[in-house]
C-alpha positions as CSV (number, residue, x, y, z in Angstrom):
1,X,-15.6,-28.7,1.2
2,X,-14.3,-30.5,-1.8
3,X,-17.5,-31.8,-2.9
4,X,-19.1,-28.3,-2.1
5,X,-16.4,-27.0,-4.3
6,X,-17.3,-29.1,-7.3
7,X,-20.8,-28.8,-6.8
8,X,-20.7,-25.1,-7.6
9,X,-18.2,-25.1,-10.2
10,X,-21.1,-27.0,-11.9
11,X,-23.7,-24.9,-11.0
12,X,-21.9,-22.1,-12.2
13,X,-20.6,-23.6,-15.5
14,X,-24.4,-24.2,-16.0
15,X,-26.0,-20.7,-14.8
16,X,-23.0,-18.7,-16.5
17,X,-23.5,-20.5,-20.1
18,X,-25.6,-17.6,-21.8
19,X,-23.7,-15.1,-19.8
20,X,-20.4,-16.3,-21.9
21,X,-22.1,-16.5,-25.1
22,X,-23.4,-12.8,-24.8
23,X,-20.1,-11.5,-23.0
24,X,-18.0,-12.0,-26.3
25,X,-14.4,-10.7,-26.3
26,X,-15.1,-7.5,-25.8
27,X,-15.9,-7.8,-21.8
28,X,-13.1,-8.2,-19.6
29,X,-13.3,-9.4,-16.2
30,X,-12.6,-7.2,-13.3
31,X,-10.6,-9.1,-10.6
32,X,-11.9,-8.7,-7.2
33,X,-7.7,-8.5,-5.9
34,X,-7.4,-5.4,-8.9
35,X,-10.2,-3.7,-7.4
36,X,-8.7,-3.9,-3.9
37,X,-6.0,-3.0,-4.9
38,X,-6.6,-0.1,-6.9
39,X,-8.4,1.8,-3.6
40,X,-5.4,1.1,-1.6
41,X,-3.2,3.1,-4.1
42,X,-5.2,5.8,-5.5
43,X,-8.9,6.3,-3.5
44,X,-9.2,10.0,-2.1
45,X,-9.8,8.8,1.2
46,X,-6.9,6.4,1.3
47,X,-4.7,9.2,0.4
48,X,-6.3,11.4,3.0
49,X,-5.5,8.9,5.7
50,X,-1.8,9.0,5.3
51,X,-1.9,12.8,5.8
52,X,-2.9,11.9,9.7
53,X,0.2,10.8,10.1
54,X,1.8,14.1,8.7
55,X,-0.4,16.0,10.4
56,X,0.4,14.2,14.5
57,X,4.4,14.6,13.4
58,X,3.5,18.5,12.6
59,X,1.8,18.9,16.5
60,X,4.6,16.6,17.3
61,X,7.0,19.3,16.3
62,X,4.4,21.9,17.3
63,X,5.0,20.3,21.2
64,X,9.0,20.1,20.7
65,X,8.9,23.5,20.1
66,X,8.4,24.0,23.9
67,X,12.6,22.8,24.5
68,X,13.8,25.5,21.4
69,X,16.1,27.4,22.5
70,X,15.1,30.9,22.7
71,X,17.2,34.6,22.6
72,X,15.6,37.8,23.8
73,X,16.7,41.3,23.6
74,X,15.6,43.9,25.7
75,X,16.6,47.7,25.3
76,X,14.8,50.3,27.5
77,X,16.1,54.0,27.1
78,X,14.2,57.4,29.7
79,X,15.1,60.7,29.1
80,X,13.7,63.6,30.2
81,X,14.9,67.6,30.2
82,X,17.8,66.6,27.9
83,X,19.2,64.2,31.2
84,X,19.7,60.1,30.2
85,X,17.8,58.5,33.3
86,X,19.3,55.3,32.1
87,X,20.0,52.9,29.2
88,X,19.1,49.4,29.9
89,X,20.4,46.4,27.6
90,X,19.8,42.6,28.5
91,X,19.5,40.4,26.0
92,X,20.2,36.1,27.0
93,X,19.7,32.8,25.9
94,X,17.6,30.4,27.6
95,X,18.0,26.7,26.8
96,X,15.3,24.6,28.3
97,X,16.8,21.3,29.1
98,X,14.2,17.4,29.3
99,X,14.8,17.5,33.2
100,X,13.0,20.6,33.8
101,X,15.5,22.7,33.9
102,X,16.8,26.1,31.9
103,X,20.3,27.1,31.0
104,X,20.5,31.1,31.2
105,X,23.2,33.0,29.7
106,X,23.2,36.7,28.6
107,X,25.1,40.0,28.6
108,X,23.5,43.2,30.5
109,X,25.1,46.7,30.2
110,X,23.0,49.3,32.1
111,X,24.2,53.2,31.9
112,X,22.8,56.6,32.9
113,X,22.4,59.1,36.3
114,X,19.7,57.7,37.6
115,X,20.4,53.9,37.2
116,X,18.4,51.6,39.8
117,X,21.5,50.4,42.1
118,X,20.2,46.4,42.2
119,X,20.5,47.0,38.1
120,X,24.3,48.7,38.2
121,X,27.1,46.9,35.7
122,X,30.3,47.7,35.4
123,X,30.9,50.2,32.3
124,X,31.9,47.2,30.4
125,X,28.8,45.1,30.8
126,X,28.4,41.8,32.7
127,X,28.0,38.5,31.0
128,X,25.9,35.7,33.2
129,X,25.4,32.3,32.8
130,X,23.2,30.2,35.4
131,X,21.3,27.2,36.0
132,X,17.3,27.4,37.0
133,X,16.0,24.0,38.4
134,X,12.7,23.1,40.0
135,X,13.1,21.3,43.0
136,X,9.2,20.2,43.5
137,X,6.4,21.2,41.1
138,X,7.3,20.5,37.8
139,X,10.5,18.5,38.1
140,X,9.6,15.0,37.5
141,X,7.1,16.1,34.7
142,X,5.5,19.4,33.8
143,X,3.1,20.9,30.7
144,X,6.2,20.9,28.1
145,X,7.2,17.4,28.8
146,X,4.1,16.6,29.3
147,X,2.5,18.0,26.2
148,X,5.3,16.0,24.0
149,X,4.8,12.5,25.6
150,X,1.1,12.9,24.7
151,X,1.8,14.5,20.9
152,X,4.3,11.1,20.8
153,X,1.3,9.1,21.8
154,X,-0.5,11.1,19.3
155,X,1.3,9.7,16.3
156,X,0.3,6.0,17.1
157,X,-3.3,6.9,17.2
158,X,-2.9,8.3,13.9
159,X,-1.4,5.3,12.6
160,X,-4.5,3.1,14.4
161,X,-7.1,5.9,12.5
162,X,-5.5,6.0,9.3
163,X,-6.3,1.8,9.3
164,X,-9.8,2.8,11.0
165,X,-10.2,5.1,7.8
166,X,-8.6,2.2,4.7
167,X,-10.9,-0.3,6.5
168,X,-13.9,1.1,6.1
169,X,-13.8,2.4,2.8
170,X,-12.5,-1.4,1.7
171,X,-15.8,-3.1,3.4
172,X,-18.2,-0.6,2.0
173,X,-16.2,-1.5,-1.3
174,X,-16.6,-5.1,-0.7
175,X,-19.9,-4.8,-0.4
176,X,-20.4,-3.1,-3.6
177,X,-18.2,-5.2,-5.6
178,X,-20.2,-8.5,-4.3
179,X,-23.4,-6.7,-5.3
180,X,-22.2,-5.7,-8.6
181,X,-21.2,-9.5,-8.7
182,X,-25.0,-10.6,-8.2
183,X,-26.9,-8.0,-10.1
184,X,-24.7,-8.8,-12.8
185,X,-25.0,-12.7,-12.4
186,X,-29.0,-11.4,-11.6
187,X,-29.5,-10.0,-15.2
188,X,-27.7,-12.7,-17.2
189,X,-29.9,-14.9,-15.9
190,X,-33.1,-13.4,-16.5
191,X,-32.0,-12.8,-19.6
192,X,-31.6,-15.7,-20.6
193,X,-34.9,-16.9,-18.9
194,X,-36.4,-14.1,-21.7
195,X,-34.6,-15.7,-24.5
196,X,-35.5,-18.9,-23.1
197,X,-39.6,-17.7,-23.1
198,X,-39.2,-15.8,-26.2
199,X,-38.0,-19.4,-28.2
200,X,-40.8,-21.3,-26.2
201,X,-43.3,-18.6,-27.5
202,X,-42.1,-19.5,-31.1
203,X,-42.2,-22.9,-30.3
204,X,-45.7,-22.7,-29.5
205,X,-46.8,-20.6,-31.9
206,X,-46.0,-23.1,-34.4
207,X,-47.7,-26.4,-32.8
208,X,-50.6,-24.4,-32.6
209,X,-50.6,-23.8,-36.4
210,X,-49.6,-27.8,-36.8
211,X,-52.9,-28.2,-34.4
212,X,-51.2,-30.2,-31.7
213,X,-51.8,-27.0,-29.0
214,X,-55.2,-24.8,-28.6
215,X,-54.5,-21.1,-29.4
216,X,-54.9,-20.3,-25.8
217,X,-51.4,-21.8,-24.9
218,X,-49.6,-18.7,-27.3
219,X,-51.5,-16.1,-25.0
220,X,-49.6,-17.7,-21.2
221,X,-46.7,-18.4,-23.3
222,X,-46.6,-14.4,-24.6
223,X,-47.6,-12.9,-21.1
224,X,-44.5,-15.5,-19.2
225,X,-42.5,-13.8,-22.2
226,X,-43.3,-10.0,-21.6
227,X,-43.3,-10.3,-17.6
228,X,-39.7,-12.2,-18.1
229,X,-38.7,-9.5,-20.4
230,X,-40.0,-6.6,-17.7
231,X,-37.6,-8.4,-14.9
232,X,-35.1,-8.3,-17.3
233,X,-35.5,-4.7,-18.1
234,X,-35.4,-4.2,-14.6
235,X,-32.6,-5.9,-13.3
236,X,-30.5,-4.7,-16.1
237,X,-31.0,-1.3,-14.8
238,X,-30.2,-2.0,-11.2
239,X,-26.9,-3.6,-12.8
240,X,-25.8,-0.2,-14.4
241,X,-26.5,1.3,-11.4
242,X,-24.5,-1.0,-9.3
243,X,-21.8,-0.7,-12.3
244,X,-21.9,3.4,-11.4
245,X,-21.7,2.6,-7.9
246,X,-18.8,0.9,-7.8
247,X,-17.2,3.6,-10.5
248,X,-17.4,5.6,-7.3
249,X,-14.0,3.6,-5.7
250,X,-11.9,4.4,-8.7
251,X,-9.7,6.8,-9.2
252,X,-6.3,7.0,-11.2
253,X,-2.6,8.0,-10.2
254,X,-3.5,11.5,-10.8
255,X,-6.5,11.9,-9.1
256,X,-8.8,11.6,-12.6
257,X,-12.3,9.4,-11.9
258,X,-12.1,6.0,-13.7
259,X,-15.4,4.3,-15.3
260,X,-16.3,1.0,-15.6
261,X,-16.7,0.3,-19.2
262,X,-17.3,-3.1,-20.5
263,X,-16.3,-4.8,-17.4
264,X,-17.4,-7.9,-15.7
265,X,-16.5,-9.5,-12.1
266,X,-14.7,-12.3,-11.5
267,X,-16.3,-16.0,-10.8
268,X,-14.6,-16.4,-8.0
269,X,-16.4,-19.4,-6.2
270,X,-16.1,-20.5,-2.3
271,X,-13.5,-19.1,-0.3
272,X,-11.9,-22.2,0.9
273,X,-9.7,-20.8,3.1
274,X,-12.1,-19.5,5.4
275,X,-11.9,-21.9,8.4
276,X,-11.7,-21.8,12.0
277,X,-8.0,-21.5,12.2
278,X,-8.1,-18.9,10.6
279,X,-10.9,-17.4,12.4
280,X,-9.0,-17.9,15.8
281,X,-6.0,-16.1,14.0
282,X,-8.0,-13.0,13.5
283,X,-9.6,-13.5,16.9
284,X,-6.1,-13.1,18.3
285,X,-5.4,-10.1,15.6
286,X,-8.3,-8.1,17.0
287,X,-7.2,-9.0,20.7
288,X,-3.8,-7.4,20.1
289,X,-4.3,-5.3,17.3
290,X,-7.6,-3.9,16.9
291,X,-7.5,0.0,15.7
292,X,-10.2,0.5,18.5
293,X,-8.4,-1.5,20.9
294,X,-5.0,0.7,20.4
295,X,-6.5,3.8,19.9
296,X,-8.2,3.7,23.4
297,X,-4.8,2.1,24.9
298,X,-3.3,5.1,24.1
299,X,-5.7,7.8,24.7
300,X,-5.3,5.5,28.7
301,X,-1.8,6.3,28.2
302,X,-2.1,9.7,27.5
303,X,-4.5,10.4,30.6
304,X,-1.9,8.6,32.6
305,X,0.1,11.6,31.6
306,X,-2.0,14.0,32.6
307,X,-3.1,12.6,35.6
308,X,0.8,12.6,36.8
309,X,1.3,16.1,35.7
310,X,-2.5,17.1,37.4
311,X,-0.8,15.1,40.8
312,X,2.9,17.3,40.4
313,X,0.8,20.1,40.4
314,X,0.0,19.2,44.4
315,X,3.7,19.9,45.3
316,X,5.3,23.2,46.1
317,X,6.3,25.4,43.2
318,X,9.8,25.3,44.7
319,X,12.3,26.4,41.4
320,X,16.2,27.8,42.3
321,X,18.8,28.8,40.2
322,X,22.7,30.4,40.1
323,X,23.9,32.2,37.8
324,X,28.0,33.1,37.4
325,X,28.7,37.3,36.9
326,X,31.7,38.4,35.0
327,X,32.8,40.8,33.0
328,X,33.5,40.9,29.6
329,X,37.1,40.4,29.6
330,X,37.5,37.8,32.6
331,X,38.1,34.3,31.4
332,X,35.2,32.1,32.5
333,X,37.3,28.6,33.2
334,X,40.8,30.9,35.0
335,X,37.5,32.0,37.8
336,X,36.1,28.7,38.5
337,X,39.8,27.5,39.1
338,X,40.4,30.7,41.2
339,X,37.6,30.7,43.3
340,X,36.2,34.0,41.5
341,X,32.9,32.6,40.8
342,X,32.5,32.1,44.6
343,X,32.2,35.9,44.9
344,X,30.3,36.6,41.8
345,X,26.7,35.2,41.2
346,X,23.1,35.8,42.0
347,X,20.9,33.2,43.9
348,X,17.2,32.8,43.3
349,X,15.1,30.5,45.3
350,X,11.3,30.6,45.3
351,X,8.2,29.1,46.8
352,X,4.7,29.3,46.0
353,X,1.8,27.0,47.5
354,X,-1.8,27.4,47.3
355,X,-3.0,26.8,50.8
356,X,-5.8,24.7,50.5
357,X,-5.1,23.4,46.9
358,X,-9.3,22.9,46.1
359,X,-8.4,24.1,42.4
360,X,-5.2,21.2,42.3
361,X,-7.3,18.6,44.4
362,X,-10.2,19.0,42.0
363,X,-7.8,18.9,38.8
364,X,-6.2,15.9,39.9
365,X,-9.4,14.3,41.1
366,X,-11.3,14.9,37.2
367,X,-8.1,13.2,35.7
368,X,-8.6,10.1,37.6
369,X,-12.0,9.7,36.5
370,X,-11.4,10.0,33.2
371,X,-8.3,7.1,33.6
372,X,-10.8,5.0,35.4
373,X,-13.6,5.8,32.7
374,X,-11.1,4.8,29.3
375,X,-10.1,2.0,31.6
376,X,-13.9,0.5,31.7
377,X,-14.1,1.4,28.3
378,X,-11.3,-0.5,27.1
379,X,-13.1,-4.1,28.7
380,X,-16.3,-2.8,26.9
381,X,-14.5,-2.1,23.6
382,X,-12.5,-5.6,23.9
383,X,-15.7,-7.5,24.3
384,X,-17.6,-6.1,21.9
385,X,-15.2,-6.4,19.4
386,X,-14.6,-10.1,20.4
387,X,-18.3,-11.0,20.2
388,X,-18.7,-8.8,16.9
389,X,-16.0,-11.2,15.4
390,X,-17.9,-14.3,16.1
391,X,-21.1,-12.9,14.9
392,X,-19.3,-11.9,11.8
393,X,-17.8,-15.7,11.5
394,X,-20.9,-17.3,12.3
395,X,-22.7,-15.2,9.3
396,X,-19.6,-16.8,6.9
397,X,-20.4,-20.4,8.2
398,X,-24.3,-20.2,7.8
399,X,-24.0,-18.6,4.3
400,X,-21.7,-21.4,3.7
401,X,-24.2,-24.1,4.6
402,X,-26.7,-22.2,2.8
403,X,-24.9,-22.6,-0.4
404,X,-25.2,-26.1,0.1
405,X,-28.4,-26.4,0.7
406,X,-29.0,-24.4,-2.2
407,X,-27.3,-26.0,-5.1
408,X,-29.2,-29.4,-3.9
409,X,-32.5,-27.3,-4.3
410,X,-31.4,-26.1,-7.6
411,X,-30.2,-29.8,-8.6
412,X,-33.7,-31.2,-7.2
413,X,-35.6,-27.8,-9.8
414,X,-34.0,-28.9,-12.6
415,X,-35.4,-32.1,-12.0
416,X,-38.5,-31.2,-11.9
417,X,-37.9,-28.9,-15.2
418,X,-36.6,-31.6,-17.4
419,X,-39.5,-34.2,-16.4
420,X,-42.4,-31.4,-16.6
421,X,-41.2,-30.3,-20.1
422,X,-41.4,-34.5,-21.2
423,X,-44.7,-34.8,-19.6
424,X,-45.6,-31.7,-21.5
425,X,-44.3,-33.1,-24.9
426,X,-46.6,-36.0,-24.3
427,X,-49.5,-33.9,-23.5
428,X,-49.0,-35.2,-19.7
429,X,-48.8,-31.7,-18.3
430,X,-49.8,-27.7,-19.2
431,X,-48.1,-24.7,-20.1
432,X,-48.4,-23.1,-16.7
433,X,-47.0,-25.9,-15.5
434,X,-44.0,-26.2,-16.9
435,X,-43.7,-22.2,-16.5
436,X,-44.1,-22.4,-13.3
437,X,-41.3,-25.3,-12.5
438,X,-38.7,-23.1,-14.9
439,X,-39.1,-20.0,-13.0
440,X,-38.8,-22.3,-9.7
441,X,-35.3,-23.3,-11.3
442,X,-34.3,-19.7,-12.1
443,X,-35.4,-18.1,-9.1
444,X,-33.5,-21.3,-7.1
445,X,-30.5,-20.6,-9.4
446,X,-30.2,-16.7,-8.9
447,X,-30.7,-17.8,-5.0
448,X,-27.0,-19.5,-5.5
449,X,-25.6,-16.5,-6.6
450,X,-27.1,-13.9,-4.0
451,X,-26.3,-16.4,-1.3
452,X,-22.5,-16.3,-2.8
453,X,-22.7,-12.5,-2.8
454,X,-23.6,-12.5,1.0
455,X,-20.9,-15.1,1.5
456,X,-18.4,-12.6,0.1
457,X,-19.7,-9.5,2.1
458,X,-19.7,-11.4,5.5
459,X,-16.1,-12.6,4.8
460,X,-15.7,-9.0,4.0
461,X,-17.5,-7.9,7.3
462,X,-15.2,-10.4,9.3
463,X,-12.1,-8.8,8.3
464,X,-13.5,-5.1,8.8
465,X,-14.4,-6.7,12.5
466,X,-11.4,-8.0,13.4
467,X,-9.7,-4.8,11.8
468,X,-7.4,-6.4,9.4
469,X,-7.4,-6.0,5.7
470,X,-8.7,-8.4,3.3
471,X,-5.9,-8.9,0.4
């Protein structure tokens, strides 16, 4: 890797020559790591990812709601022929405890000539306070418990999205930024190859006149000159356009589009680093830590949930509760000492049980399947993100081999360059000829950089596979 490494700092000292003459002071390179970092702090959809995290505590708090305490007050007045029926007033606290259970306390103060014996009070009132428990359905886990667990797990999966989200917007950034690195490389380099046709041309022009060349030579030398100056033309448009595409990723503090002006990208040349211990690092990352991987791990948790609340729905709705009577002026801890509670309170118990249970069996039955069905998708998802990773790496080693094989093909085309413009001096060789091997060098030479472009999107690609970010 070290001799690779050399070998393109001097291709690149040699392609990059008339792209530092015409660069100037006035560009300023764009660091790949500034670019990168610049989406993570400011891009729209970066920002908009960190609200999924506000938005799963808010349903979080949404399903705590379910244990708030809550008071009711109930007044119901009849009269009729100027005679009070009755005046009813109830009005209680219920408490909701984890377990299942409620906490019921209240006052209730019923008056009038027609009152409904069960609901007589003393003139004073009577103040309760009871206990109501399920004993069957709904007392190891029912919807409110059930509903927070899976709001809880709800919170994670945002996390795992809001990565899902920052990932992709830094590949398809990558990708850009890579591209913007080529097309840029792309029309310095034809550039040059204009200049480079434009001085021949001259050149030519003038051995003609001297009589060493027929006038015939000026005419290939002007068309190799216009068609270099057309691919110039062109590739400096599809630069811009790259330049306005990667505009697109930048934003400032306050939300205010930025524009590349005067910019250039980096030369940043092989990623060293890239190896196969660090490919069986992120083969391990994407194992554990995958976004898809978690996110389906929880959504299994969270049918697990609702497949234990569809089976406590086969039990018997069995719920009792007790609630202590007193009066307004008895002292609450003098009666349980002195046995008055035993002759004051109300007992509920009640029973309810579908006799067949088809709509219970069926519930519970659905819920299954979809546990076993995110159960087989979670092998699918861990192999296909396993394989996708070593695609991904395999892509990174060939382009790396590529490369190498590349900047011996441009080593062997300026070869062939230099001797075809000596043979050429000593009337050895044609015009086209030498033409013909320069472009070979130029088109070999801009090969170097697209291949490094690729080289930097499949690195990219890796990361976005293994679902890790790239910094």
């Amino acid at each position: 890797m070290k001799i690779l490494h050399s070998i393109l700092i001097g291709a690149t000292l040699l392609l990059t020559t008339i792209s530092e003459g015409n660069a100037g002071d006035s560009l300023k390179v764009f660091p790949y790591r500034d670019f990168y970092t610049l989406i993570l702090n400011h891009h729209p959809i970066v920002k908009q990812s960190l609200l999924l995290n506000e938005i799963a505590m808010k349903e979080l708090r949404v399903a705590r709601g379910g244990f708030d305490p809550k008071f009711d007050f109930d007044y119901t007045r009849k009269v009729f022929k100027g005679t009070t029926y009755y005046d009813y007033i109830d009005n209680g606290l219920k408490i909701p405890l984890w377990f299942g259970a409620d906490i019921k306390s209240g006052f209730e103060q019923n008056s009038g000539v027609f009152v409904n014996p069960t609901n007589y009070t003393p003139s004073e009132g009577l103040w309760y306070l009871g206990l109501e428990m399920p004993l069957g359905q709904g007392m190891v886990i029912d919807e409110r418990r059930a509903v927070v667990r899976q709001a809880q797990i709800a919170t994670r999966i945002s996390e795992v999205e809001k990565i899902k989200w920052i990932n992709k917007i830094l590949l398809s950034a990558a990708k850009d930024y890579w591209e913007w690195y080529f097309q840029y490389h792309r029309m310095q380099q034809l550039e040059y190859a204009y200049q480079l046709g434009m001085v021949r041309y001259q050149s030519i022009k003038e051995r003609i006149v001297e009589g060493d060349l027929a006038s015939i030579d000026s005419v290939e030398a002007a068309i190799v000159m216009q068609e270099r100056w057309l691919e110039y033309q062109k590739a400096l448009n599809d630069f811009q356009n790259a330049e306005l595409m990667l505009s697109n990723y930048l934003w400032t503090e306050n939300m205010e589009p930025l524009q590349i002006v005067k910019m250039i990208p980096e030369e940043q040349l092989l990623n060293n680093t890239m190896n196969d211990s660090t490919f069986q690092k992120l083969t391990s990352y994407a194992a554990e830590s995958h976004p898809e991987i978690l996110k389906n791990s929880y959504k299994v948790n969270q049918l697990k949930i609702d497949k234990n609340l569809k089976l406590n729905n086969l039990f018997p709705g069995i719920s009792v509760g007790l609630k202590y009577l007193s009066t307004p002026n008895r002292n609450l801890a003098t009666d349980l000492n002195y046995g008055y509670a035993s002759n004051n309170y109300k007992v509920m118990v009640s029973l309810s049980q579908p006799l067949f249970l088809r709509k219970e069996r069926g519930k519970y039955q659905l819920a299954n399947i979809k546990l076993i069905q995110a159960q087989y998708d979670q092998k699918i998802i861990q192999r296909e993100i396993s394989n996708t990773v070593a695609m991904a790496y395999n892509d990174v080693l060939t382009y790396k081999e590529l490369i190498l094989f590349q900047l011996k093909v441009f080593s062997n085309t300026q070869l062939l360059v230099e001797g075809e413009k000596r043979r050429f001096e000593n009337g050895e060789s044609t015009l086209f000829l030498v033409n013909s091997r320069e472009n070979k060098m130029i088109e070999s030479g801009l090969k170097i950089f697209e291949l490094k472009s690729k080289l930097e999107k499949a690195i990219a690609q890796l990361y976005w596979s293994a679902g890790k970010y790239n910094l």
